[in-house]
C-alpha positions in Angstrom: 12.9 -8.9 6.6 12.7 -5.9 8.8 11.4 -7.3 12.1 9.2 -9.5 10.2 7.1 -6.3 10.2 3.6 -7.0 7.8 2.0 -3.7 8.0 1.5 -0.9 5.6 5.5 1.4 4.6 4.0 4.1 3.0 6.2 6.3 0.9 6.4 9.6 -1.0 8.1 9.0 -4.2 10.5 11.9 -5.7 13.8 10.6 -5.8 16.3 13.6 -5.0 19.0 13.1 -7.5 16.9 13.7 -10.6 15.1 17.2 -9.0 16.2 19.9 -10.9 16.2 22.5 -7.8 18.1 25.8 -10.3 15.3 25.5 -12.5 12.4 26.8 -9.6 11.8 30.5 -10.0 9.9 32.3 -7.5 9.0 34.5 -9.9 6.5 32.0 -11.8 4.8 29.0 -10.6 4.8 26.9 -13.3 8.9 26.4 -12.7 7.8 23.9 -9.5 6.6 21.1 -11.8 10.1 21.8 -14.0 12.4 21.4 -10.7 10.4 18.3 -9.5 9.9 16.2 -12.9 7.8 13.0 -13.6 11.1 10.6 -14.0 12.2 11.5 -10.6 8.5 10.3 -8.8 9.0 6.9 -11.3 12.4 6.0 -10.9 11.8 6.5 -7.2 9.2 4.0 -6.8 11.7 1.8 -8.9 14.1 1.7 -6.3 11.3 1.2 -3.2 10.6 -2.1 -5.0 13.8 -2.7 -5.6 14.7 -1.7 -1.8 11.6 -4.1 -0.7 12.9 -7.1 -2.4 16.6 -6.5 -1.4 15.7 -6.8 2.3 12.8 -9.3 2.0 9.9 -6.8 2.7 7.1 -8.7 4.1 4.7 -6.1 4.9 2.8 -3.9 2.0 4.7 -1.3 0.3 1.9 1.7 -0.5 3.1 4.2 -2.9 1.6 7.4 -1.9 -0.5 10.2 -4.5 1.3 8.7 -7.6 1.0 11.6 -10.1 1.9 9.9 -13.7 0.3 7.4 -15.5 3.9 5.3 -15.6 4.5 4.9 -12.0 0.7 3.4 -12.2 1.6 0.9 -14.8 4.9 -0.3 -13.1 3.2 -0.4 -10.2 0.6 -3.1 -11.9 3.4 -4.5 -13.7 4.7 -5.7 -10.2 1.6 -6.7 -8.7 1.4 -8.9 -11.8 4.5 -10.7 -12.1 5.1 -11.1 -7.9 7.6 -14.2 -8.3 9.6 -12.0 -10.8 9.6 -9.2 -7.7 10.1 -12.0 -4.8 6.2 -10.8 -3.8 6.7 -8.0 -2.8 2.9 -6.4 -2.0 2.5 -2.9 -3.2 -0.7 -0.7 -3.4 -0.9 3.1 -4.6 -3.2 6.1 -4.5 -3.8 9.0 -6.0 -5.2 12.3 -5.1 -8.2 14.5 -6.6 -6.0 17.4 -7.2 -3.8 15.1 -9.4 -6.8 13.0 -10.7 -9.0 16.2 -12.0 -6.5 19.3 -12.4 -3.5 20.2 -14.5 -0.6 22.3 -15.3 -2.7 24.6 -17.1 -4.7 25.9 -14.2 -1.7 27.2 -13.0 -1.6 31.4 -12.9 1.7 32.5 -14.1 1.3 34.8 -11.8 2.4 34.4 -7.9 -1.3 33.0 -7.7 -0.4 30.4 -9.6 1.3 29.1 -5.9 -1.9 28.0 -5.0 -1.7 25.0 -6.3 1.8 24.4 -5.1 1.6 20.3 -4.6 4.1 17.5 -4.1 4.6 16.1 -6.8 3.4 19.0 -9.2 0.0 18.8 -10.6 1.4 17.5 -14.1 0.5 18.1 -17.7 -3.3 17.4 -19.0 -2.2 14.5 -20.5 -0.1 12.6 -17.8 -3.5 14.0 -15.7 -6.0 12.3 -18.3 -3.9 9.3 -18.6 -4.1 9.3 -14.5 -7.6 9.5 -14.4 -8.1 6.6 -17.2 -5.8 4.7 -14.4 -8.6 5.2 -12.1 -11.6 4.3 -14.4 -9.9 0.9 -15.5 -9.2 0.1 -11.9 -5.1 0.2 -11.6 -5.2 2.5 -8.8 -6.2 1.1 -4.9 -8.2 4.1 -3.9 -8.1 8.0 -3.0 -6.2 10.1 -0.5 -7.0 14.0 0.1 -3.2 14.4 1.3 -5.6 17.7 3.2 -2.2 20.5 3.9 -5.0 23.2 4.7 -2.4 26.2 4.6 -3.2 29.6 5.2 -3.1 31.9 2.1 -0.6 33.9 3.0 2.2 31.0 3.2 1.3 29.4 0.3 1.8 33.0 -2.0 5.3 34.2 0.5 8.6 32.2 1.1 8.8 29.7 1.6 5.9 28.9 -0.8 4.4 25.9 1.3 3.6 22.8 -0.8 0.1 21.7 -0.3 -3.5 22.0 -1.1 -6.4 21.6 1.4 -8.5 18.2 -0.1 -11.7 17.4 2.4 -13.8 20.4 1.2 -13.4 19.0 -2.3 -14.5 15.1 -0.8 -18.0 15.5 -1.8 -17.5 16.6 -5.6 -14.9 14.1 -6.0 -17.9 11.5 -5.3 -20.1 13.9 -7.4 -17.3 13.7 -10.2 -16.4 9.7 -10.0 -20.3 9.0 -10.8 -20.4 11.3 -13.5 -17.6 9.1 -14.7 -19.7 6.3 -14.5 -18.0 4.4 -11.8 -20.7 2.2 -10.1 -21.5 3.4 -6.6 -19.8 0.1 -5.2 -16.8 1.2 -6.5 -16.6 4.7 -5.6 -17.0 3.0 -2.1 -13.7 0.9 -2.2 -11.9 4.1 -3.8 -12.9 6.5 -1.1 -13.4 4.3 2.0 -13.2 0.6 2.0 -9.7 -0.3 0.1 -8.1 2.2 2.4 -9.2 0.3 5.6 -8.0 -2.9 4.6 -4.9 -1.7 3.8 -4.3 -0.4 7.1 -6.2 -3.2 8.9 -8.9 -0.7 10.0 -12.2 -3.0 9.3 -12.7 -3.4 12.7 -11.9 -0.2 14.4 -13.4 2.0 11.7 -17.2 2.3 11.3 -18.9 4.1 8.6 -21.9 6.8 9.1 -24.5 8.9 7.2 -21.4 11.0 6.5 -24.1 14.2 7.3 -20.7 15.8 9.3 -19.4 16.2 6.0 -21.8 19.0 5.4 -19.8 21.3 8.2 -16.5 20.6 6.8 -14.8 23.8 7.0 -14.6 26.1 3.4 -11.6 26.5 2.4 -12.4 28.2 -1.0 -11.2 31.4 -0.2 -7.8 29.5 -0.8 -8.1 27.9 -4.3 -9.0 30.0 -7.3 -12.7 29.7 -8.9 -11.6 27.4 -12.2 -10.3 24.8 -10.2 -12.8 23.4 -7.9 -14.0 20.3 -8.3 -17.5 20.5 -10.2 
């Protein structure tokens, strides 16, 4: 084991050899998802498990805005068969943008690089699948991954990856009930599973949340179809 560490490793999955760089055009948007495809975020997490269990991992491996609904079931395949995968602890979450939006919000056009995420935003069935994930309670909880941008480097070179997430926090609550998550559980998604896996009970106290009325709009950023309603 690495310095008998116990604590959370979080990683970004998208394993290098399998990205298909030639294939991104500046010219259209929709070529990002095509150079960065799904097999290269799950064979990826493969080989953090199989990294873990090489070198004894003792502390919690946390898979970070999976993407595909694949990498979620491998993920639970592990968690279920620990002695198989000398128990090795992993947790994942996912992100609203790739919970709730797809491919085919995407504008052709250079617009289209507002949505510009890593990993892609994939197609409207990997993102229905991913959501289903959520609903049956195979994914730990959800992460903004907030990259609040400025316009004007997300649509020029080098066509910054990242979306800003905390304006969208309250309709992602809105959303999940609509879903019919109980409110308990939208609690653990968005708040409590996150502090135990980090260890944060103690040191992190929950309030009214009325500071979330000031968060800062970033709306002028993201294109009117793809807010979170």
């Amino acid at each position: 084991a690495i310095n008998n560490y116990k604590g959370p490793l979080k990683v970004h999955c998208e394993k290098e050899d399998l990205m298909k760089s030639p294939l991104f055009d500046s010219r259209y948007p929709l070529t990002h998802g095509l150079a960065r495809p799904s097999e290269a975020e799950l064979e990826s997490i493969k080989d953090q498990v199989e990294l873990a269990w090489d070198c004894s991992f003792t502390g919690v491996l946390h898979i970070a805005h999976v993407s595909i609904p694949k990498s979620v079931e491998y993920i639970n395949s592990v968690k279920k068969n620990l002695n198989e995968f000398h128990n090795v602890r992993i947790f994942c979450e996912a992100t609203p943008h790739h919970l709730f939006w797809n491919n085919e919000l995407i504008d052709w056009r250079r617009e289209g690089f507002l949505l510009k995420v890593n990993p892609p935003v994939r197609s409207s069935e990997e993102q229905i699948g991913l959501l289903r994930c959520l609903i049956e309670g195979k994914i730990d909880y959800i992460s903004t991954d907030h990259a609040p941008h400025e316009r004007e480097k997300k649509l020029g070179e080098p066509y910054l990856s990242g979306i800003p997430g905390l304006q969208q926090w309250p309709h992602v609550h809105k959303k999940l009930n609509e879903l019919g998550i109980e409110k308990s559980r939208i609690d653990e998604l968005v708040f409590f599973n996150a502090l135990k896996l980090y260890g944060l009970e103690e040191y992190v106290k929950r309030t009214d949340n009325t500071g979330d009325l000031n968060i800062q709009d970033y709306s002028y950023l993201l294109p009117k179809n793809v807010q979170i309603n």
